[in-house]
N, C-alpha and C positions, 0 to 999 in steps of 0.2 A: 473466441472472446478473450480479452486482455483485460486486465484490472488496474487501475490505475487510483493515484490518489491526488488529491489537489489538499494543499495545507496552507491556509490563509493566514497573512495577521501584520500586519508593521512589526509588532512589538518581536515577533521572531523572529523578522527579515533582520530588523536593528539590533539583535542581539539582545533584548528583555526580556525574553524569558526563553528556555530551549524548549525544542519540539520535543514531543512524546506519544506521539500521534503515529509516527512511521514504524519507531520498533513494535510499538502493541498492535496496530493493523498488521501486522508481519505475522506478527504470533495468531491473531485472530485467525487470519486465512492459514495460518497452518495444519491448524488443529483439525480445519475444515478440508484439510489436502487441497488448497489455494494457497498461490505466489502471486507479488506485485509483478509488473510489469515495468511503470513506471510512478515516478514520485515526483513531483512540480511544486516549490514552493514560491506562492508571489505575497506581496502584499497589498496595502488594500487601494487596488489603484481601479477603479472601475473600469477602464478601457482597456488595460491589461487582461482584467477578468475575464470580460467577455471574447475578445478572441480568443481566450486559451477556452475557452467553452468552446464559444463557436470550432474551434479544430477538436476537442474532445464530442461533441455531440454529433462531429460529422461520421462517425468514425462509430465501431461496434464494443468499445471499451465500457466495463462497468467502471463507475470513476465515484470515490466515495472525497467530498468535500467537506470539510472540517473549516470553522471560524466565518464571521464576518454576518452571520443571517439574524443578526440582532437588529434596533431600530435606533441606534446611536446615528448620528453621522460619518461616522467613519467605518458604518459598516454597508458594503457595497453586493455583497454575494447575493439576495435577493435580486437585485433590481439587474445586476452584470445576466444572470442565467435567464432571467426574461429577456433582456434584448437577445440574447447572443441565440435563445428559438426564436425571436420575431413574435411571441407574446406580451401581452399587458401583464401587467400582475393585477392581481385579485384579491381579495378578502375570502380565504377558504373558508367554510361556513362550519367544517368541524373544527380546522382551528379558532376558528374564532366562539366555538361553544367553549372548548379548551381554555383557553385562555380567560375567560370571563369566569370559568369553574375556578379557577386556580388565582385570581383576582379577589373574587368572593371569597374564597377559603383562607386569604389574609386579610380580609376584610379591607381592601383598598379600594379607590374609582379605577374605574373601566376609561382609561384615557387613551385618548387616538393612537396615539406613539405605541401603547401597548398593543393595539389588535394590529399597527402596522406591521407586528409579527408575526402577522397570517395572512400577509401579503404573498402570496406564491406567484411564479408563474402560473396561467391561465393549464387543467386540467393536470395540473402537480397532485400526489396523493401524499395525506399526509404521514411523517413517520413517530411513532409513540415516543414519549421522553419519560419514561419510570423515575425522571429527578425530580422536575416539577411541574409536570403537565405540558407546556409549553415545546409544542413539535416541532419537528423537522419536516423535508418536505424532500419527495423523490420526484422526478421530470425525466421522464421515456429511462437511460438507465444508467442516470446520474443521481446520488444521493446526497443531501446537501444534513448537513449538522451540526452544531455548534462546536465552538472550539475548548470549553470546559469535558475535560476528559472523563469525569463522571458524570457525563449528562452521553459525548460523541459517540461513545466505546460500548454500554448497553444498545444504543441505538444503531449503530453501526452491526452488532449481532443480531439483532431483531429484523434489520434488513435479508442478513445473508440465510437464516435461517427460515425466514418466511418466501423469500424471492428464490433463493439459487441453491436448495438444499438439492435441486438435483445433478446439482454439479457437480458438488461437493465429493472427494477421492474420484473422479471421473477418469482422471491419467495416473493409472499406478507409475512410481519413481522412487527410485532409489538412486545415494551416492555415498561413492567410499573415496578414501585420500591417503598420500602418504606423506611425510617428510622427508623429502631431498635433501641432506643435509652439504653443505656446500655447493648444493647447485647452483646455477645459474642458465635463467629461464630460455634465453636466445640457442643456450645450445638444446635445449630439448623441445624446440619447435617442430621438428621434424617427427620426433617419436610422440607429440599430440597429435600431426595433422594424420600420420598411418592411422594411428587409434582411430579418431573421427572418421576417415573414409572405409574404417573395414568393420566399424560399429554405427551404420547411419542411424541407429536409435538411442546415440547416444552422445552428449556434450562434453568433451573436455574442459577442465580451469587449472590455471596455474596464481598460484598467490607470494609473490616473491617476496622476502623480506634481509635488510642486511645485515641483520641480527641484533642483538642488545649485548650488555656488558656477560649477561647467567645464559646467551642461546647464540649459538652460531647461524654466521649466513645459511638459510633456506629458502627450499621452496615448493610450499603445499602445491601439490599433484593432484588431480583426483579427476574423475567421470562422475555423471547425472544423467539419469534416463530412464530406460529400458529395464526394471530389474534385474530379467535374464542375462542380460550383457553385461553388467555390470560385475561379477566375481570373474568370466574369464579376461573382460579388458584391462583389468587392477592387474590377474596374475602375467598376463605379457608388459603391462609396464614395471612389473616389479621387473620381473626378469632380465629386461633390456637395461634399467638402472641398475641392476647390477655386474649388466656385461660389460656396464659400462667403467664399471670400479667405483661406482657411489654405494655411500651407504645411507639406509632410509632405518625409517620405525611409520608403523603401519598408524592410519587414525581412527578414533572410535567414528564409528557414520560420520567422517568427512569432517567434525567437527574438534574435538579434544586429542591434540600430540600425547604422545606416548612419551 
């Protein structure tokens, strides 16, 4: 299983507002020992939608979908994830109690536009929204949600925690890193690819950078994997970088230079 996300909207394709949506899913499945996979931002182009469906639902990816499932005209993510199963949409009948509660509760009319937000695709379940009543909607195991982030973000937990809490830390993983300080990445291709072929449970990265005015050219080192493999594969690349006449500083978990 792969995780994937889908982040809808004109207004961030064109640059009006930036996303916030990819770092906090990031962090959400961390916490939960889950990683993305992959990230796909379109906008609200309805035929774009649906084949990017259509190839996400063919496929075994949890895939969490943020923006567009409003009932403006410019919002397309309902109607794109029915074509793209080859269902109708519907009028879910608990979103539509939902929505009529949450109606009532500001004392407004129950107008058509409004319940066509409990349009789902046909056998969607719907997902809770702790902001204002007003749900979201899951389809086999794509999750669809608004694109206000205190509405997306609770809902998006309430997904992972009710659906796939048995996943959750399922691949123990650890990673460590160093700084190569004057390296340069092409010549230590050869000492990641040994690493990777004599650690098969585990991924090498290299993160080159040409430095700034306060940090010299480097280049972050490190494995991902296996926990077990991971403190002897760090102490043979330290050791070869320094047979090699480089000098490093070790990094906190992969993350903060020394």
């Amino acid at each position: 299983m792969g995780i994937g996300a889908l982040i809808i909207g004109d207004e961030i394709i064109r640059g009006k507002r930036q996303d916030k949506h990819f770092e906090k899913l990031r962090e959400i499945l961390a916490v939960r020992g889950l990683h993305l996979d992959w990230v796909l931002y379109m906008g609200d182009n309805r035929p774009r939608l649906v084949q990017a469906l259509q190839r996400s639902l063919a496929s075994d990816d949890v895939v969490f979908s943020f923006g567009g499932i409003g009932a403006t005209p410019d919002d397309h993510t309902r109607q794109a994830a029915a074509a793209a199963a080859g269902v109708p949409l519907v009028l879910h009948p608990e979103a539509e109690e939902k929505i009529r509660a949450r109606l009532a509760s500001l004392d407004r009319p129950v107008l058509p536009a409004m319940l066509e937000m409990g349009d789902f695709p046909a056998g969607s379940r719907i997902i809770p929204n702790p902001f204002n009543g007003i749900p979201g909607f899951s389809y086999a195991n794509h999750h669809f949600v608004p694109g206000f982030p205190e509405m997306a973000w609770p809902m998006v937990e309430w997904v992972l925690d009710t659906c796939y809490r048995d996943r959750f830390n399922a691949v123990a993983e650890a990673e460590a890193a160093i700084i190569v300080w004057e390296g340069i990445e092409g010549l230590l291709v050869d000492l990641m690819e040994r690493i990777e072929r004599d650690y098969p449970g585990l991924t090498v990265f290299s993160l080159p950078s040409v430095g700034t005015e306060t940090k010299r050219r480097h280049v972050e080192l490190g494995v991902r994997g296996q926990p077990e493999q991971v403190p002897p594969a760090m102490a043979e690349i330290e050791a070869e970088i320094a047979r090699r006449g480089l000098s490093f500083d070790r990094m906190d978990n992969g993350r903060n230079g020394l």
